[in-house]
mmJSON file of the N, C-alpha and C atoms, coordinates in Angstrom:
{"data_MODEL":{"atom_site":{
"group_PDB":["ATOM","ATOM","ATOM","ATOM","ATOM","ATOM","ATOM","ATOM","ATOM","ATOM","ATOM","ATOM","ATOM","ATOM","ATOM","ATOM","ATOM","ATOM","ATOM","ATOM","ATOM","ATOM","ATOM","ATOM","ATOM","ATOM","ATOM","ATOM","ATOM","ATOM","ATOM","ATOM","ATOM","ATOM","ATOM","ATOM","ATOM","ATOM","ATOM","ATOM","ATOM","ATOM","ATOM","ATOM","ATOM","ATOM","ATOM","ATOM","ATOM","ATOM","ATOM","ATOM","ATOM","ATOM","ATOM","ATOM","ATOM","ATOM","ATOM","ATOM","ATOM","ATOM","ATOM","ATOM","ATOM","ATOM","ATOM","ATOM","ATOM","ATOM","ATOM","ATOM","ATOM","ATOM","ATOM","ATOM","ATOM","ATOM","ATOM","ATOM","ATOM","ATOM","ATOM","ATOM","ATOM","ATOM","ATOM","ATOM","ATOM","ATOM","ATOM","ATOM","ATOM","ATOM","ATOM","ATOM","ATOM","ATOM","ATOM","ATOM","ATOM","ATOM","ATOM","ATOM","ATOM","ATOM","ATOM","ATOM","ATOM","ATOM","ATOM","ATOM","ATOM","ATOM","ATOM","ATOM","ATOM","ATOM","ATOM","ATOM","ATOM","ATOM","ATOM","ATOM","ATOM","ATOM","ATOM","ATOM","ATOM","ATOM","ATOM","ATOM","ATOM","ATOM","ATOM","ATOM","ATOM","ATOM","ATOM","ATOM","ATOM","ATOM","ATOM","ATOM","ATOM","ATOM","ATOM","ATOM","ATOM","ATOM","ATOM","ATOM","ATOM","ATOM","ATOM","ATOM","ATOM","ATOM","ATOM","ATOM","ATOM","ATOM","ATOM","ATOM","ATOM","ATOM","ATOM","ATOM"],
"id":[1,2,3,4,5,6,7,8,9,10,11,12,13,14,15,16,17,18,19,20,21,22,23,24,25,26,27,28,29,30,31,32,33,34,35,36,37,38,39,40,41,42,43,44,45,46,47,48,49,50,51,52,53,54,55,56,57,58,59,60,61,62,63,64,65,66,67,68,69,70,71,72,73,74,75,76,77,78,79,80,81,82,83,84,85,86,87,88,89,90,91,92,93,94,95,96,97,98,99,100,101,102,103,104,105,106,107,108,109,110,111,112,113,114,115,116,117,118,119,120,121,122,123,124,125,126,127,128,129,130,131,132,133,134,135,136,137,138,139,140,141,142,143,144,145,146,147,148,149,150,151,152,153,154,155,156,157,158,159,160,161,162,163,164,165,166,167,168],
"type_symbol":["N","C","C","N","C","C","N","C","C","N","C","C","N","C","C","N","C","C","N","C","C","N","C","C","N","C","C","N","C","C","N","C","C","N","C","C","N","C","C","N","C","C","N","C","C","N","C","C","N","C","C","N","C","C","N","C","C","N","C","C","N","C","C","N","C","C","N","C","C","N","C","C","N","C","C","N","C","C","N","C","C","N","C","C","N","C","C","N","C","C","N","C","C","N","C","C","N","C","C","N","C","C","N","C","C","N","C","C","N","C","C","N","C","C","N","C","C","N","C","C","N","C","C","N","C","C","N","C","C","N","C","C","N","C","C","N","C","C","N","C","C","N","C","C","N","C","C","N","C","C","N","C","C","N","C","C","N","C","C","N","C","C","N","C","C","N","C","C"],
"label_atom_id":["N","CA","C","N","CA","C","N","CA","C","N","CA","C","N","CA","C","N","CA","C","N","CA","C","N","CA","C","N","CA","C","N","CA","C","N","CA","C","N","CA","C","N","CA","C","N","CA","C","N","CA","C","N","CA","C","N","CA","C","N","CA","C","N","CA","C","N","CA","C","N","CA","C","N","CA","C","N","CA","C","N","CA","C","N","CA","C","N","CA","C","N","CA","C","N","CA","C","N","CA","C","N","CA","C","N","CA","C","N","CA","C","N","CA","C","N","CA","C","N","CA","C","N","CA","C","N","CA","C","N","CA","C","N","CA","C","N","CA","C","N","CA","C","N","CA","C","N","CA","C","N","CA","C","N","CA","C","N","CA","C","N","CA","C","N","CA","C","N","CA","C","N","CA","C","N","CA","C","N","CA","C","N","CA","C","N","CA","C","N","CA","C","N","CA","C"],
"label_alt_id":[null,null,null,null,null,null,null,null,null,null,null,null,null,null,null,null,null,null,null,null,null,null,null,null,null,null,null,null,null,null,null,null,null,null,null,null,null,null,null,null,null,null,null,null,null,null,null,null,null,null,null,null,null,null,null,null,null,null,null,null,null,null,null,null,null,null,null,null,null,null,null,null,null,null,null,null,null,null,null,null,null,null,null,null,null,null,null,null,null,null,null,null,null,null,null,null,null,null,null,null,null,null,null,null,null,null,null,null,null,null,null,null,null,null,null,null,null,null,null,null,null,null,null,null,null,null,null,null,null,null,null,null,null,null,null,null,null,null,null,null,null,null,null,null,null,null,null,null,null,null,null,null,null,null,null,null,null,null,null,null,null,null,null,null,null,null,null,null],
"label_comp_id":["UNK","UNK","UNK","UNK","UNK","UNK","UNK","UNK","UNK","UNK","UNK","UNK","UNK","UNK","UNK","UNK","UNK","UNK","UNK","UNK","UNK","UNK","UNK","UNK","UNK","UNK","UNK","UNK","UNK","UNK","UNK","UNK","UNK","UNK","UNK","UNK","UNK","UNK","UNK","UNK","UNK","UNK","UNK","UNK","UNK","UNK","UNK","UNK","UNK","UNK","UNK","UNK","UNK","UNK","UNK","UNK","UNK","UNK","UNK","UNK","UNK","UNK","UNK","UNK","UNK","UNK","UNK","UNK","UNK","UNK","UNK","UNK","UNK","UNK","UNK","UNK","UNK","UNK","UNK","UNK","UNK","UNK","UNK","UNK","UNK","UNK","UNK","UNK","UNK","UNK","UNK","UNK","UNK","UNK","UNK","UNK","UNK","UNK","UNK","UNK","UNK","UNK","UNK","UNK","UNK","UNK","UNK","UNK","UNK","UNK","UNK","UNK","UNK","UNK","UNK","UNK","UNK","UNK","UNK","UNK","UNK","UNK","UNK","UNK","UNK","UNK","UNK","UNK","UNK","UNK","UNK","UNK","UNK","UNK","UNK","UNK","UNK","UNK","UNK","UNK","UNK","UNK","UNK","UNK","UNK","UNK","UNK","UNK","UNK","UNK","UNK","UNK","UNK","UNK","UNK","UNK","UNK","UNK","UNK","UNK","UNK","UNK","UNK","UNK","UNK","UNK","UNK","UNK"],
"label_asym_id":["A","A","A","A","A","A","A","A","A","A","A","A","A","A","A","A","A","A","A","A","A","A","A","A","A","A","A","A","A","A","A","A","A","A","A","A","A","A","A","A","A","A","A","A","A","A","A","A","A","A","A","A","A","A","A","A","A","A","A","A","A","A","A","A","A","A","A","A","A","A","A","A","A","A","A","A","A","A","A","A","A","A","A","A","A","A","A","A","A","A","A","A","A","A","A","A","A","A","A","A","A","A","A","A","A","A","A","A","A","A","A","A","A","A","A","A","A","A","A","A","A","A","A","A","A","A","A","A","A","A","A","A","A","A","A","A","A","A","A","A","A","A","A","A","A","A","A","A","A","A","A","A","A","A","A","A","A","A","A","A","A","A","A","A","A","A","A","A"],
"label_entity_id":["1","1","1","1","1","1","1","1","1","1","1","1","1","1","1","1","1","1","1","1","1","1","1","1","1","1","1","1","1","1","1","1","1","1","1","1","1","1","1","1","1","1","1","1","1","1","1","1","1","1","1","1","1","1","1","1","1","1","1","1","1","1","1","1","1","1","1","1","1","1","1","1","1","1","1","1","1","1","1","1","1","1","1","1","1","1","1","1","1","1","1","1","1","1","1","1","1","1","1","1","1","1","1","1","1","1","1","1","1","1","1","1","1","1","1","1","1","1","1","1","1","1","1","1","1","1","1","1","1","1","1","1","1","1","1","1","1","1","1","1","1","1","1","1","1","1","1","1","1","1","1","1","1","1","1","1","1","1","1","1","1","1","1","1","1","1","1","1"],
"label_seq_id":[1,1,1,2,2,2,3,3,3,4,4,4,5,5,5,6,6,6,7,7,7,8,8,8,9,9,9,10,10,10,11,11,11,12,12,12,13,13,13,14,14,14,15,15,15,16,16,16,17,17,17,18,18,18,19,19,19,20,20,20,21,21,21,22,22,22,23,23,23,24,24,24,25,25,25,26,26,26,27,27,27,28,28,28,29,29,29,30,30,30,31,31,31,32,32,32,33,33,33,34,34,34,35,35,35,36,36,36,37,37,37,38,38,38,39,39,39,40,40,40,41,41,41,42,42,42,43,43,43,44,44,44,45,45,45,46,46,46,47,47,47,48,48,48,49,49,49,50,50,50,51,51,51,52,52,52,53,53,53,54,54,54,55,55,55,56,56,56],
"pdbx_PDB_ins_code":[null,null,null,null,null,null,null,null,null,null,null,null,null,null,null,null,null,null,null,null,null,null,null,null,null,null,null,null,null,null,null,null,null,null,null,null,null,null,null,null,null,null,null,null,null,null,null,null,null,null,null,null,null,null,null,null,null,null,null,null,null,null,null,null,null,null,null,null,null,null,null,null,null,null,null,null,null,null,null,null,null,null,null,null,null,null,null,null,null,null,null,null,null,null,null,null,null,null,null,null,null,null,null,null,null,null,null,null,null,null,null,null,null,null,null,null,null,null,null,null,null,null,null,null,null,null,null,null,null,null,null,null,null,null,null,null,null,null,null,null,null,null,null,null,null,null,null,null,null,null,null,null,null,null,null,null,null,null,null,null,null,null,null,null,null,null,null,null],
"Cartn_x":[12.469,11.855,10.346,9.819,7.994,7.861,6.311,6.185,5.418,4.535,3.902,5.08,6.61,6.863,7.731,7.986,8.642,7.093,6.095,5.18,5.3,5.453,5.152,6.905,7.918,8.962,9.148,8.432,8.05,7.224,6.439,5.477,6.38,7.505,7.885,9.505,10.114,11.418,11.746,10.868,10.771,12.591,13.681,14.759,15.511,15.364,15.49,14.991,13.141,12.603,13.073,14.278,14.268,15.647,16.397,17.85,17.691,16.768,16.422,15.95,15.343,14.544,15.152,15.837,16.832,18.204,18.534,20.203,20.633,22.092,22.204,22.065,20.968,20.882,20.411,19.765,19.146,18.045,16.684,15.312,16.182,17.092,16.929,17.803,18.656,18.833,17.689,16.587,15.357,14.28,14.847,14.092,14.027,15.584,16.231,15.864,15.974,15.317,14.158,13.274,12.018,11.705,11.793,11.756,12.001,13.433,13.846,12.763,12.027,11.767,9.953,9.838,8.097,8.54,7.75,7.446,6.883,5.803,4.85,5.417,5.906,6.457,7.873,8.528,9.247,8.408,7.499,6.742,5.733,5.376,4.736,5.319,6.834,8.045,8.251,8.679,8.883,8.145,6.528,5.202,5.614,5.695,5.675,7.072,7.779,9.211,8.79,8.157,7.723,6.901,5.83,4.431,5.117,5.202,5.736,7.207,7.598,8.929,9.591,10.351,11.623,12.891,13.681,15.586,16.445,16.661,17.371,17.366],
"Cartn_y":[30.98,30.272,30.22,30.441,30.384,28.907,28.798,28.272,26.971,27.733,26.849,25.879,26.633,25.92,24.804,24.811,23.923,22.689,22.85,22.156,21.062,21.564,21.262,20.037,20.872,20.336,18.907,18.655,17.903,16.778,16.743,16.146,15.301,16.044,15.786,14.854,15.925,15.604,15.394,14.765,14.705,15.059,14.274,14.436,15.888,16.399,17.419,19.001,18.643,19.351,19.18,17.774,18.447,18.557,18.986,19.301,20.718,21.247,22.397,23.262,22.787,23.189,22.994,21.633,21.357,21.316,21.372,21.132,19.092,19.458,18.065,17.723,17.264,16.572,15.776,14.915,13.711,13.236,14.951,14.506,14.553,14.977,14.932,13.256,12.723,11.259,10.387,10.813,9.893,9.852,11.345,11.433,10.801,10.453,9.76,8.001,7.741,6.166,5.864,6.858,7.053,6.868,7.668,7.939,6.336,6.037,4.707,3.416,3.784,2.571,2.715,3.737,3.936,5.746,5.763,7.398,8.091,7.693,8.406,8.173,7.518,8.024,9.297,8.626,10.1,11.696,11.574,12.511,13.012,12.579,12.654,13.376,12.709,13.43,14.746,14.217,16.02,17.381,16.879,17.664,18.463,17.44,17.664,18.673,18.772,19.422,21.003,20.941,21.91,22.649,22.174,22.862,22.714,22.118,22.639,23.716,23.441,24.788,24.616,23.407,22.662,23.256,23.749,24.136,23.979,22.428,21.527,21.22],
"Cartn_z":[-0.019,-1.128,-0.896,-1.702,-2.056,-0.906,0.033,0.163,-0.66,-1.773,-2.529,-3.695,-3.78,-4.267,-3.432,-2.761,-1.378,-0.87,-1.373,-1.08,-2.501,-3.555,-4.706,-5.246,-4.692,-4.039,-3.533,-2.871,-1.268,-1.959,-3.012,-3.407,-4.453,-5.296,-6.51,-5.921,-5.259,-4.931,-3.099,-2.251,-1.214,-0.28,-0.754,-0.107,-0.675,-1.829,-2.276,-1.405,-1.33,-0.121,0.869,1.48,2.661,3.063,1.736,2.1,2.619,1.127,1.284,2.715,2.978,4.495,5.624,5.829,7.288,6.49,6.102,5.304,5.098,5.976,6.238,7.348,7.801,9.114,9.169,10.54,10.623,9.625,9.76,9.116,7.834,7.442,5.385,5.486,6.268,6.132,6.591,7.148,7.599,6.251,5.575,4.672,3.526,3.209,1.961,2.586,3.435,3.759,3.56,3.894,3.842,2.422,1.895,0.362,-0.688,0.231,-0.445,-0.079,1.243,1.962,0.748,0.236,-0.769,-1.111,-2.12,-2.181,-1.375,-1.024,-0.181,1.064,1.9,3.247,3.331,2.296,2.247,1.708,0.869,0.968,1.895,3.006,4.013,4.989,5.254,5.84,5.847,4.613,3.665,3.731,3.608,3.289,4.823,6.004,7.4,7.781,7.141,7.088,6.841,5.439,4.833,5.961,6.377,6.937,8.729,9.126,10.531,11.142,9.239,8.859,10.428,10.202,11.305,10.026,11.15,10.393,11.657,11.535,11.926,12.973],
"occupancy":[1.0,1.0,1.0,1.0,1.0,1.0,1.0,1.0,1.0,1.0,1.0,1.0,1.0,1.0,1.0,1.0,1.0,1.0,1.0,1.0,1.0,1.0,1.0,1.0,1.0,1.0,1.0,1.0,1.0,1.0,1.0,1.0,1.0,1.0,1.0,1.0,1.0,1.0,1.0,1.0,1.0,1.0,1.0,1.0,1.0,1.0,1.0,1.0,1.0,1.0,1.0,1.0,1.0,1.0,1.0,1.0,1.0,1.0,1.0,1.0,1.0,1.0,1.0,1.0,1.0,1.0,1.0,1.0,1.0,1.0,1.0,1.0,1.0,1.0,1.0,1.0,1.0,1.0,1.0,1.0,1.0,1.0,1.0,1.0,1.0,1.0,1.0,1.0,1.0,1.0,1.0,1.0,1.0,1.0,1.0,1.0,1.0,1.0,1.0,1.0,1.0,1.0,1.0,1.0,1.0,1.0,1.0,1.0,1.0,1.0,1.0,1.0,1.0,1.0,1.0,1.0,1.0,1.0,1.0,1.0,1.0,1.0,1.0,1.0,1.0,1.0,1.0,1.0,1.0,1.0,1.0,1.0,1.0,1.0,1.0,1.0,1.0,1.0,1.0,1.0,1.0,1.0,1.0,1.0,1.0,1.0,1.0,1.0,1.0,1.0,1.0,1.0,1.0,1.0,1.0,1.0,1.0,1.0,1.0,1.0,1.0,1.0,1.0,1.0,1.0,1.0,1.0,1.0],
"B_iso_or_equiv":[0.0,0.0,0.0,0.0,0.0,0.0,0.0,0.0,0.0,0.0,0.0,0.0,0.0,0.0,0.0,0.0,0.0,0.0,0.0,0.0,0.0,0.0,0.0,0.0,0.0,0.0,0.0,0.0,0.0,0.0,0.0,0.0,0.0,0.0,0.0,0.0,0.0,0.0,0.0,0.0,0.0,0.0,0.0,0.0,0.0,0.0,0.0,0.0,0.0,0.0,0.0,0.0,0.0,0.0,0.0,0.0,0.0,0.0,0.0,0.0,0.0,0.0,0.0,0.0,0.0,0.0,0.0,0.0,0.0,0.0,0.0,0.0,0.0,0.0,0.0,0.0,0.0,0.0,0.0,0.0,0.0,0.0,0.0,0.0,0.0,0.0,0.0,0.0,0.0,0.0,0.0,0.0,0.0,0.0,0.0,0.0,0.0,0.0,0.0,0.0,0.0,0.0,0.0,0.0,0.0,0.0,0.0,0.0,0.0,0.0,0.0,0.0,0.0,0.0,0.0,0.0,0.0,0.0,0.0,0.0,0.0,0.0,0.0,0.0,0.0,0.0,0.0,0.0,0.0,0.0,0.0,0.0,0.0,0.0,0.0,0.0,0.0,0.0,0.0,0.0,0.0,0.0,0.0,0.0,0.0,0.0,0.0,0.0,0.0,0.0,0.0,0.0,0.0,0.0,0.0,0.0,0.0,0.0,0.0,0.0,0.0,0.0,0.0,0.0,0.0,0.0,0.0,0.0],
"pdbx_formal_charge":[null,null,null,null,null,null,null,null,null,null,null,null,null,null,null,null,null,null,null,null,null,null,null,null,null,null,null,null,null,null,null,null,null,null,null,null,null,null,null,null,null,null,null,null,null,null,null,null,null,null,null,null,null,null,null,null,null,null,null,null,null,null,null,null,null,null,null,null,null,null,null,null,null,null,null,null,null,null,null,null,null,null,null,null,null,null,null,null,null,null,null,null,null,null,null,null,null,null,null,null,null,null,null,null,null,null,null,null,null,null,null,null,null,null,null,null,null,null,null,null,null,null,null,null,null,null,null,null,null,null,null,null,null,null,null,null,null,null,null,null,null,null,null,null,null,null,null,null,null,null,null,null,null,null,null,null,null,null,null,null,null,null,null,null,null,null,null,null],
"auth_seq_id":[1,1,1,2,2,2,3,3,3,4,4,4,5,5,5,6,6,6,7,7,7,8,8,8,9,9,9,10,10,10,11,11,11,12,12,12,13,13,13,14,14,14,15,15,15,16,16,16,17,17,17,18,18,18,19,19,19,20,20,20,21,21,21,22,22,22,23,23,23,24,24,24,25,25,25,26,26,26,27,27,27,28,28,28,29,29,29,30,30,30,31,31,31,32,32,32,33,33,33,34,34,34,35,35,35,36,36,36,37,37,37,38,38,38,39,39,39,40,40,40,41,41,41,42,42,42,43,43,43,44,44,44,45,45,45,46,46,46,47,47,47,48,48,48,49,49,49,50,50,50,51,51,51,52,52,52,53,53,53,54,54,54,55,55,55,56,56,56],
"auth_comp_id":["UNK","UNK","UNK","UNK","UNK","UNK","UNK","UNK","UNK","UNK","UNK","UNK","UNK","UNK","UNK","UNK","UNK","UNK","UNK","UNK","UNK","UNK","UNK","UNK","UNK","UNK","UNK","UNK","UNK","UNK","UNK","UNK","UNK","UNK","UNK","UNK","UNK","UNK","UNK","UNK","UNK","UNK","UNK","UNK","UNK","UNK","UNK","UNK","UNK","UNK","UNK","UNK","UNK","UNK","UNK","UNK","UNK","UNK","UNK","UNK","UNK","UNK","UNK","UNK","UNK","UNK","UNK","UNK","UNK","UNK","UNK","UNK","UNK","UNK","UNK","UNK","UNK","UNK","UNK","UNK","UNK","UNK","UNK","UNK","UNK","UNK","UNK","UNK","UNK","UNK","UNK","UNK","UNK","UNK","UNK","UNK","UNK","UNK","UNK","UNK","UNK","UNK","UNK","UNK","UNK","UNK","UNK","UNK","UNK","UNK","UNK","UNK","UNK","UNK","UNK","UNK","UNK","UNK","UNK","UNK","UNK","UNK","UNK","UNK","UNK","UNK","UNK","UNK","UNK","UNK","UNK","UNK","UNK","UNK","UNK","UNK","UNK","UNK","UNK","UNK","UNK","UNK","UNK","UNK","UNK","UNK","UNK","UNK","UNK","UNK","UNK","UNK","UNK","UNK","UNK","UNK","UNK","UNK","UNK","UNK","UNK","UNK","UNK","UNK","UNK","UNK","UNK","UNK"],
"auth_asym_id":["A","A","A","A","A","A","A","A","A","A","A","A","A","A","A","A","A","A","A","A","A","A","A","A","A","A","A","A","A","A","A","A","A","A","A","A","A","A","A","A","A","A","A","A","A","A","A","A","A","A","A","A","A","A","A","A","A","A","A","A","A","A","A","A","A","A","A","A","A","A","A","A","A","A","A","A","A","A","A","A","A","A","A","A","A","A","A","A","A","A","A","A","A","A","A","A","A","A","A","A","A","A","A","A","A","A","A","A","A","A","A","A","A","A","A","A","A","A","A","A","A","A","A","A","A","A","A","A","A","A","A","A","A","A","A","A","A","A","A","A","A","A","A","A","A","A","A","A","A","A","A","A","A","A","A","A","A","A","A","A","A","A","A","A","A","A","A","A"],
"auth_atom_id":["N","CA","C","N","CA","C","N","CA","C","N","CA","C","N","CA","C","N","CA","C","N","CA","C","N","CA","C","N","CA","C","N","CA","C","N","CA","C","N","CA","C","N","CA","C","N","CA","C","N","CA","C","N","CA","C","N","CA","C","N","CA","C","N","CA","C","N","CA","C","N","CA","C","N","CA","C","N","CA","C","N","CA","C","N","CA","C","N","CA","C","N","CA","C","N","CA","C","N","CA","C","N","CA","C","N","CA","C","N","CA","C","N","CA","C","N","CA","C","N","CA","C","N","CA","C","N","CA","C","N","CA","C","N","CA","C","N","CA","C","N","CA","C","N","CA","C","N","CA","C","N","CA","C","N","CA","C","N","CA","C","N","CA","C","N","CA","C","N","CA","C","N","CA","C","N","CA","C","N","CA","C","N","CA","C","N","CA","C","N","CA","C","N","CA","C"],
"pdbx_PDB_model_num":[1,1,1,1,1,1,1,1,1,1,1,1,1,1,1,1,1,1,1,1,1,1,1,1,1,1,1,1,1,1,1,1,1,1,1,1,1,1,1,1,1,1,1,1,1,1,1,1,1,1,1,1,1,1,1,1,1,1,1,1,1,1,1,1,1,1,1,1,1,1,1,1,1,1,1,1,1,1,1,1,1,1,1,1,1,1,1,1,1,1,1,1,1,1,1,1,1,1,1,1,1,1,1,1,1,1,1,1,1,1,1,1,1,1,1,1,1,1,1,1,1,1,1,1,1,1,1,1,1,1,1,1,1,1,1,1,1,1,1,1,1,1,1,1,1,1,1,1,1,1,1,1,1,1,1,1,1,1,1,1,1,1,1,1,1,1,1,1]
}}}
């Protein structure tokens, strides 16, 4: 998948970006708390998922 759109992803749909990228694992359940706990920390997460391109 495009990286610009996995960035764009990440910004919009943070737990979405990071099913995508790690599947189901820990970061995409840290991610969905995150997300729940504000937007922007789950997008921060996410962004960091994306750009250090972690798979699982």
């Amino acid at each position: 998948m495009s990286h610009l759109f996995k960035i764009l992803l990440a910004i919009f749909l943070p737990p979405v970006c990071a099913f995508i990228q790690v599947g189901f694992s820990l970061h995409f359940l840290i991610n969905i708390v995150l997300t729940l706990l504000g937007g922007l920390p789950g997008m921060v997460h996410a962004l960091w998922l994306v750009v250090s391109d972690r798979r699982g």
